[in-house]
PAZA-318927 format. One line per 8 residues: number of its first residue (from 0); their letters; for each residue y, x, z of C-alpha. Coordinates in pm, 1 decimal. Each point is the difference from the previous one (the first is absolute). Layout:
N
NUM) A) Y,X,Z  ... $
//
This chain:
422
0) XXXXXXXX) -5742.1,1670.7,5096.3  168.9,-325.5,100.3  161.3,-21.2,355.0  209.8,-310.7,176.7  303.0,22.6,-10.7  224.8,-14.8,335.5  42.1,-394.7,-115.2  -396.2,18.1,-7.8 $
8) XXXXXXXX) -72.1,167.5,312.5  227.2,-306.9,205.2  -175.9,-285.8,-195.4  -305.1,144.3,149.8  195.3,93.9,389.8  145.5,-374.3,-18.1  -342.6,-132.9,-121.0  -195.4,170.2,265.8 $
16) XXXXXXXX) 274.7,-128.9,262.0  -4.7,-372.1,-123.4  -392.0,24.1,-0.8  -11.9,110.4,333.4  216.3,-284.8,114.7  -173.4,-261.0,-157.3  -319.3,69.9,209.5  179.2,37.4,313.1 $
24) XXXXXXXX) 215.9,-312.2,-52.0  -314.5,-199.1,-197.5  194.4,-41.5,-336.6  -192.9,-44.8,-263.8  256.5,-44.8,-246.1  178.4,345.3,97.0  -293.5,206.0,-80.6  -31.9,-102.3,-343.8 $
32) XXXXXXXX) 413.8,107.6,-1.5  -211.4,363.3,169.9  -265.8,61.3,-273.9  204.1,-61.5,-273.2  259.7,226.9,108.6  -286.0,233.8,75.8  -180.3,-40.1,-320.8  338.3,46.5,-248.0 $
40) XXXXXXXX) 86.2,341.7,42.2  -404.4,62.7,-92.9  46.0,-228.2,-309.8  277.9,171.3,-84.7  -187.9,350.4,-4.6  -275.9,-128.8,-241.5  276.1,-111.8,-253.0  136.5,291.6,14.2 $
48) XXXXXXXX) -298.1,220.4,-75.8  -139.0,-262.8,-220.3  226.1,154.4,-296.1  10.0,405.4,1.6  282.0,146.2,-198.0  -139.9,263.7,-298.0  320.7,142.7,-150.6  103.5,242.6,-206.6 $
56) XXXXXXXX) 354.7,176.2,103.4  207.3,200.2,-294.8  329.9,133.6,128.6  312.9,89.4,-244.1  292.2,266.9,149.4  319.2,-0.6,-128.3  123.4,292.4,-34.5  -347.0,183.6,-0.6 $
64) XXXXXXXX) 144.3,284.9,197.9  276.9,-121.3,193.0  268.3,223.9,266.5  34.4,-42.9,384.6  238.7,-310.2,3.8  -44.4,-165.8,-334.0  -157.8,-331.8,-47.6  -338.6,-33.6,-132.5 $
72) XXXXXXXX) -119.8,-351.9,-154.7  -369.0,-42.7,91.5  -149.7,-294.8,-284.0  -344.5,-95.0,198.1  -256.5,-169.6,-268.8  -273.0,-174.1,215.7  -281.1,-120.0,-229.4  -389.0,-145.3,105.0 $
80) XXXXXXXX) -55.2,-303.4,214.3  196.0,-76.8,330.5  192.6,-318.6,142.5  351.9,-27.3,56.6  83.3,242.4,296.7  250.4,242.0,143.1  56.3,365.1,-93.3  122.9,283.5,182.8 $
88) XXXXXXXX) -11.6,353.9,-157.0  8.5,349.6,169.6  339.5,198.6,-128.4  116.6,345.4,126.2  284.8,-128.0,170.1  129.1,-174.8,292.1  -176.4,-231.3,139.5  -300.8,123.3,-159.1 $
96) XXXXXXXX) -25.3,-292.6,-265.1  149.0,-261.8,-274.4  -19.0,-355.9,79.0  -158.5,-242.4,87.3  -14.5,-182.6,-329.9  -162.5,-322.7,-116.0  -297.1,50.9,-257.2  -94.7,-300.4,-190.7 $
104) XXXXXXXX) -352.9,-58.6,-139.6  -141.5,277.4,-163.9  -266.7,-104.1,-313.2  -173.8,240.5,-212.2  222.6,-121.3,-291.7  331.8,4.6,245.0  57.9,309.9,142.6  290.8,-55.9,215.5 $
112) XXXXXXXX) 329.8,252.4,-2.4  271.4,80.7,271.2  221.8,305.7,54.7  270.5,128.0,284.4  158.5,282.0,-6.3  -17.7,318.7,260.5  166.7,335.5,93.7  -163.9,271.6,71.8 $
120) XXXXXXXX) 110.2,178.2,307.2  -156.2,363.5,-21.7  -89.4,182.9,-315.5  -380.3,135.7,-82.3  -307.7,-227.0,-82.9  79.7,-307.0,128.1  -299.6,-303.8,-26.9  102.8,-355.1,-104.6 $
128) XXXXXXXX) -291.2,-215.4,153.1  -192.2,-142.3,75.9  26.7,-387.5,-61.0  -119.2,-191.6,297.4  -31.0,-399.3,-81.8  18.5,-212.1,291.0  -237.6,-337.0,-1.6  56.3,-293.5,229.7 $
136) XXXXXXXX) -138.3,-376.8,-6.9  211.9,-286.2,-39.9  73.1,-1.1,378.2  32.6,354.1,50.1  -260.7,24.5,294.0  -174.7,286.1,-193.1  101.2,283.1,-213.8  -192.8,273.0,-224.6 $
144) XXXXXXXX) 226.8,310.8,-81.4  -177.0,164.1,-299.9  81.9,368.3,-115.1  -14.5,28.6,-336.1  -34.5,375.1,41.8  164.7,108.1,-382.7  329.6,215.9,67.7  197.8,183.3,-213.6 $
152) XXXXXXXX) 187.1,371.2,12.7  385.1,82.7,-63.8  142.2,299.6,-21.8  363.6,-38.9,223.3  234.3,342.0,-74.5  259.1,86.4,172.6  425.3,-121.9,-133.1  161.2,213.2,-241.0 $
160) XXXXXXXX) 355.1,-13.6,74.6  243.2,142.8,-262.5  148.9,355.1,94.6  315.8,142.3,-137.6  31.1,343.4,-233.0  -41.9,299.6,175.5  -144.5,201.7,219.8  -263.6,91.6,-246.8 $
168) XXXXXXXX) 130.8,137.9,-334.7  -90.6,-149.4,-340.3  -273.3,183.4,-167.9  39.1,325.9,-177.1  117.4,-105.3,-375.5  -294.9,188.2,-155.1  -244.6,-237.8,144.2  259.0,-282.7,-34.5 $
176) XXXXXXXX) -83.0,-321.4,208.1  -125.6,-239.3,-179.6  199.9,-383.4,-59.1  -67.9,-305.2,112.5  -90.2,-89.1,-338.0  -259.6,281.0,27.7  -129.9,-89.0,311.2  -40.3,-382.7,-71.2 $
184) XXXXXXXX) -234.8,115.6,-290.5  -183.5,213.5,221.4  -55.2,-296.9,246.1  -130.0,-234.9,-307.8  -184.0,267.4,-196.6  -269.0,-14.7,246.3  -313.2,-1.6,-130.3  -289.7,-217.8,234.4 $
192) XXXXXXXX) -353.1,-58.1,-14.4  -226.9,-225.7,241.2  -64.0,156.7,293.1  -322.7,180.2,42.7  -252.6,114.7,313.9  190.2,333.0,125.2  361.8,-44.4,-118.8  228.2,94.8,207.8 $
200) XXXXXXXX) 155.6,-259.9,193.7  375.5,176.2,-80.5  -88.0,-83.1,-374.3  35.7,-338.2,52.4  237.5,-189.2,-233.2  141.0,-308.2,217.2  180.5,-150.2,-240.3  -229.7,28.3,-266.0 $
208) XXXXXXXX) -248.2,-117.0,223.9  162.4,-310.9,127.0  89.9,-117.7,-392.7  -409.3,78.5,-88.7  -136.2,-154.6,343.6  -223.8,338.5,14.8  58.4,325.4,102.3  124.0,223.4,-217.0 $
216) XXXXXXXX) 87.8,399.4,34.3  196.6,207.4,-198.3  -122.0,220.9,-271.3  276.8,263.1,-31.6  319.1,50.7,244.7  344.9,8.7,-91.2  138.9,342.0,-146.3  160.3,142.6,297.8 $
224) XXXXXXXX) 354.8,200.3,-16.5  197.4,243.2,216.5  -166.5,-5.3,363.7  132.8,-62.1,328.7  -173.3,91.7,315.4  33.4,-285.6,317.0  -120.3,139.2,277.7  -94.6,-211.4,364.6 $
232) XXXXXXXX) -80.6,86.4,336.7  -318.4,-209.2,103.2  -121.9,160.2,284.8  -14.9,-268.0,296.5  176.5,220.8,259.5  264.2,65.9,-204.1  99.6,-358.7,77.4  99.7,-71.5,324.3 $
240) XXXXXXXX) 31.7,-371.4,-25.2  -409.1,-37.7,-165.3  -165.9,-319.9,175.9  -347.9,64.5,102.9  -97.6,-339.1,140.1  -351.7,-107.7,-76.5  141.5,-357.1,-47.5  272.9,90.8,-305.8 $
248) XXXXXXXX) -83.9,-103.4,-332.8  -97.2,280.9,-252.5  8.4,361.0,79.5  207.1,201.0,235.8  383.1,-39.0,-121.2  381.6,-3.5,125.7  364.6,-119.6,-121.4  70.3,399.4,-40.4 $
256) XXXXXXXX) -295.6,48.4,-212.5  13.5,-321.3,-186.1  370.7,89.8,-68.1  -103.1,326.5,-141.2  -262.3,-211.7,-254.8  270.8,-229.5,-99.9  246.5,350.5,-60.1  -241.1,161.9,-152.6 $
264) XXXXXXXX) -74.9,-343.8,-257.2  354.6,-23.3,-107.3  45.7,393.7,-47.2  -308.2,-51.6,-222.3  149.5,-272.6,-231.3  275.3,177.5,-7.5  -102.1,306.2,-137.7  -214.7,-191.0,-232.6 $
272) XXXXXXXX) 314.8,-138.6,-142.1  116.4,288.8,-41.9  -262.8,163.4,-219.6  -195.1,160.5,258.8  -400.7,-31.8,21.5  -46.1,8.9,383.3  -284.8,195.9,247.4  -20.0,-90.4,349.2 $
280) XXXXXXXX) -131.7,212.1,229.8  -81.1,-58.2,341.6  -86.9,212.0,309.8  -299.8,-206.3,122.0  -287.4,-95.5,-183.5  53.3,-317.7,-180.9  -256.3,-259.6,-192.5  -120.5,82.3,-266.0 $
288) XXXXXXXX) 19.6,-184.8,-350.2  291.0,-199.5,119.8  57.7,-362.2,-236.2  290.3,-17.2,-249.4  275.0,-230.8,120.4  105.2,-76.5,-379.3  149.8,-308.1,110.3  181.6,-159.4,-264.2 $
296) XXXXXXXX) 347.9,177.0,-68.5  -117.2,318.4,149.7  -6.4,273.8,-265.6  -371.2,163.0,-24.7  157.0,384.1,87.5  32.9,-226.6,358.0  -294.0,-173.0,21.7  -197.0,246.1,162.0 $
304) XXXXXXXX) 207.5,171.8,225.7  63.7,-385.4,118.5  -390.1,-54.0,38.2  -20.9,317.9,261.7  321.4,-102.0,175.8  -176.0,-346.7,14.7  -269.4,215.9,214.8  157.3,236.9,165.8 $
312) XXXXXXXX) -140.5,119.8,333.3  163.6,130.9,349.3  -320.3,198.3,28.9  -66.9,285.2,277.8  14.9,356.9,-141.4  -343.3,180.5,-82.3  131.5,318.0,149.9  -66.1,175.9,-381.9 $
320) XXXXXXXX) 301.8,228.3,-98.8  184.5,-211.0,-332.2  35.3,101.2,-362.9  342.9,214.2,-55.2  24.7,-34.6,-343.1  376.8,50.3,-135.1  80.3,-131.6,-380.1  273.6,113.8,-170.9 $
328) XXXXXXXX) 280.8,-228.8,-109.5  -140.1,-291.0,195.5  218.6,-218.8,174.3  -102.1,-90.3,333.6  59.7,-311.5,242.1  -162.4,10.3,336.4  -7.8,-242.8,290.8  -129.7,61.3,391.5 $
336) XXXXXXXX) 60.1,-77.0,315.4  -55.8,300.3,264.3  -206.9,233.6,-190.4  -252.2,254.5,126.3  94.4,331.4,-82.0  -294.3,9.3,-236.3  147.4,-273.5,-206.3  353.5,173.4,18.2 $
344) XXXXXXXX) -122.9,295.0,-176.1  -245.0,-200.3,-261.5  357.8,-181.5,-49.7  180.3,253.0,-54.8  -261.1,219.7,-206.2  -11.0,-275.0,-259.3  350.8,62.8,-126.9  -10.6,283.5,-244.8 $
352) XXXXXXXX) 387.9,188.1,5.1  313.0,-173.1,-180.8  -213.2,-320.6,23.0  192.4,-302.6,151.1  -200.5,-184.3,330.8  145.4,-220.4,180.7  -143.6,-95.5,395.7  38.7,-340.9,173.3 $
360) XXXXXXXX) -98.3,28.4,371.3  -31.0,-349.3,163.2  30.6,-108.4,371.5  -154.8,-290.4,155.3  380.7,-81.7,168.3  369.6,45.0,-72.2  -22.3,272.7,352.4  -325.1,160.6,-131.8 $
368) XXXXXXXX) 215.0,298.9,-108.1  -210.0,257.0,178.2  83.6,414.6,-16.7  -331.9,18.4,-101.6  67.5,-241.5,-296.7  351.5,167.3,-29.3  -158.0,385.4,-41.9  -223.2,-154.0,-253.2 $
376) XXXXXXXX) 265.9,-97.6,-240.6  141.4,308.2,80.2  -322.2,222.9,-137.0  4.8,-232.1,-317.6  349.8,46.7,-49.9  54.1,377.6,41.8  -312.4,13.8,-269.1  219.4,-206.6,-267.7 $
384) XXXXXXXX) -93.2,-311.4,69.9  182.3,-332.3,-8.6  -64.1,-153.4,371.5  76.4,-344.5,142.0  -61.6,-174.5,289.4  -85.3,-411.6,19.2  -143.3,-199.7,229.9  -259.0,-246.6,-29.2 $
392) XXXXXXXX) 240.7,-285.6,-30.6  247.8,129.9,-235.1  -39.8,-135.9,-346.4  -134.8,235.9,-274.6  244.2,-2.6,-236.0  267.2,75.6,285.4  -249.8,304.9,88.1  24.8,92.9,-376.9 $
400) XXXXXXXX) 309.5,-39.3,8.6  68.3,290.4,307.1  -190.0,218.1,-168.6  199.0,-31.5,-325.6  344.5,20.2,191.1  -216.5,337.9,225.4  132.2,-189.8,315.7  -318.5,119.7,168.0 $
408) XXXXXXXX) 79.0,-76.8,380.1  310.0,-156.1,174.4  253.8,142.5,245.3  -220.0,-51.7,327.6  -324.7,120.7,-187.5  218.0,331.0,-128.0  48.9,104.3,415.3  -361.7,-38.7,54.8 $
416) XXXXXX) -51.4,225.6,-278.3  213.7,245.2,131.3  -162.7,-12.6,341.9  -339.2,32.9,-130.1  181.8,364.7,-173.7  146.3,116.6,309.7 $
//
């Protein structure tokens, strides 16, 4: 609906005032100056809804499936009927949009194009849209913002950063792990079919789907090799630093917990890399049929344990007693916070004996060294397990790096420890 604009609203103030003097002063020349200032912001509001926009909005992402940080190019194709106007679009980031931008004339023969670029700020589902086009007259006393409605849906995983050798061994050399030679032609022997009422929504080929313009899902899955078992603490209290305001953005989350997501990513790649197929486990309920972030240069054995990360939930605990199910010869990377003792023993009855597991423990600050924190390591680590402690601001290949080098806790952390034993 077309509305004045502020310039609008004082044509008609001003009007009304030099109206009002020209009867009280007997000017007749000064209120034809009035009505005309009167009229023109009501002129202006028939031109502008003289000419409705119908538009058609397509929407290219590149990369289809991007990671928290990385720039995405957005190519807007606006086709129909519509005059020359300005754009703003709706992006998940700060401020909350791209633009303005200038769109010329838009003919049913000239579709007009524009891009700008974006970076996502928090992984999941994120929307791209919708396109609002803004209308004015000549003058700018009046304005129509249309909403062309049509968004579009990215997948945003979280960064893989590259972790050295070690804690986890290399697989056993009867199952052998497979090359990168061997694992590129897993990723390209994929084979995809359109996608169908039903399919899962984890099936979903992105790449194949942005080169087709369709959705397409995959038909068989990679052939998987030795397994590793990551394992993540998502119960909400375990998480001290959680923020629960109404107003935040997306679900309940935290630096400690979104730390833990990007550990957990990297550990992930890494294994991958190094021949593992990886299961993550969680101690909360989680989504179910999670996307596949198989974002261009991601191998496929990652793709899906990058879709669930992608959705991963601080949820509250159901209160129902968790699987202990131990398997042999399975390596075992874990992250948490401050674990219930619930989730310490569904830990530590996942690692099946002479298995390696390692344990990173994250704080929300540098002081959040707690002897509560402390005698957890402590269980872990008298059970055979590989313990570290980060915080929430430490980088995660530092972190990987502590737990390579089994410098678990530092000098002041160590008496703590002690006092929590006396």
């Amino acid at each position: 609906m077309p509305r004045p604009t502020l310039r609008g609203v004082l044509f008609v103030l001003v009007g009304a005032a030099i109206t009002t003097l020209a009867y009280l002063l007997e000017r007749p020349e000064l209120l034809a100056v009035g009505v005309i200032a009167i009229v023109a912001p009501l002129v202006a509001i028939v031109f502008v809804a003289s000419s409705r926009p119908r538009l058609r909005v397509g929407r290219h992402l590149d990369p289809v499936v991007a990671t928290v940080g990385e720039p995405v190019t957005v190519t807007v194709t606006v086709s129909g009927r519509a005059r020359a106007a300005e754009w703003i679009e709706r992006v998940p980031m700060r401020p909350g949009y791209a633009g303005p931008g200038r769109l010329p004339d838009v003919r049913r023969t000239r579709p007009a194009t524009f891009s700008y670029r974006y970076w996502p700020a928090e992984r999941g589902v994120v929307t791209v849209g919708s396109l609002l086009i803004e209308e004015r007259d000549p003058i700018g006393l009046a304005v129509r913002v249309t909403d062309t409605v049509a968004e579009a849906a990215q997948l945003i995983v979280p960064v893989v950063v590259p972790l050295a050798a070690g804690p986890v061994p290399d697989p056993s050399s009867d199952a052998g792990p497979r090359t990168s030679r061997s694992r590129e032609r897993a990723d390209d022997d994929v084979v995809t079919r359109e996608y169908r009422s039903g399919d899962a929504l984890r099936r979903v080929h992105w790449r194949v789907t942005a080169r087709h313009g369709e959705l397409m899902v995959r038909q068989d899955e990679p052939q998987a090799g030795p397994r590793a078992r990551l394992l993540i603490d998502t119960a909400r209290d375990a998480y001290r630093d959680i923020d629960m305001r109404p107003l935040r953005h997306g679900p309940p989350s935290g630096p400690s917990f979104e730390w833990g997501v990007r550990m957990a990513a990297s550990a992930a790649g890494h294994l991958v890399e190094r021949g593992y197929a990886v299961d993550l486990r969680t101690s909360t309920v989680q989504p179910e049929q999670p996307p596949l972030g198989d974002a261009p240069g991601i191998p496929a054995a990652l793709a899906a344990v990058l879709g669930e990360l992608a959705m991963l939930r601080a949820s509250p605990s159901d209160g129902s007693p968790l699987p202990l199910d131990a398997h042999p010869s399975v390596p075992i990377v874990a992250l948490a916070s401050q674990p219930s003792g619930a989730t310490i023993d569904w830990m530590l009855a996942q690692r099946a004996p002479g298995t390696a597991a390692s344990l990173l423990l994250v704080t929300p600050h540098a002081s959040a060294e707690s002897a509560e924190l402390l005698a957890t390591a402590e269980v872990f680590t008298r059970a055979g397990w590989r313990v570290a402690v980060a915080h929430a601001a430490d980088s995660v290949d530092a972190a990987w790096q502590r737990l390579i080098d089994g410098s678990s806790v530092g000098p002041d952390a160590t008496a703590i420890l002690r006092g929590a034993r006396a």
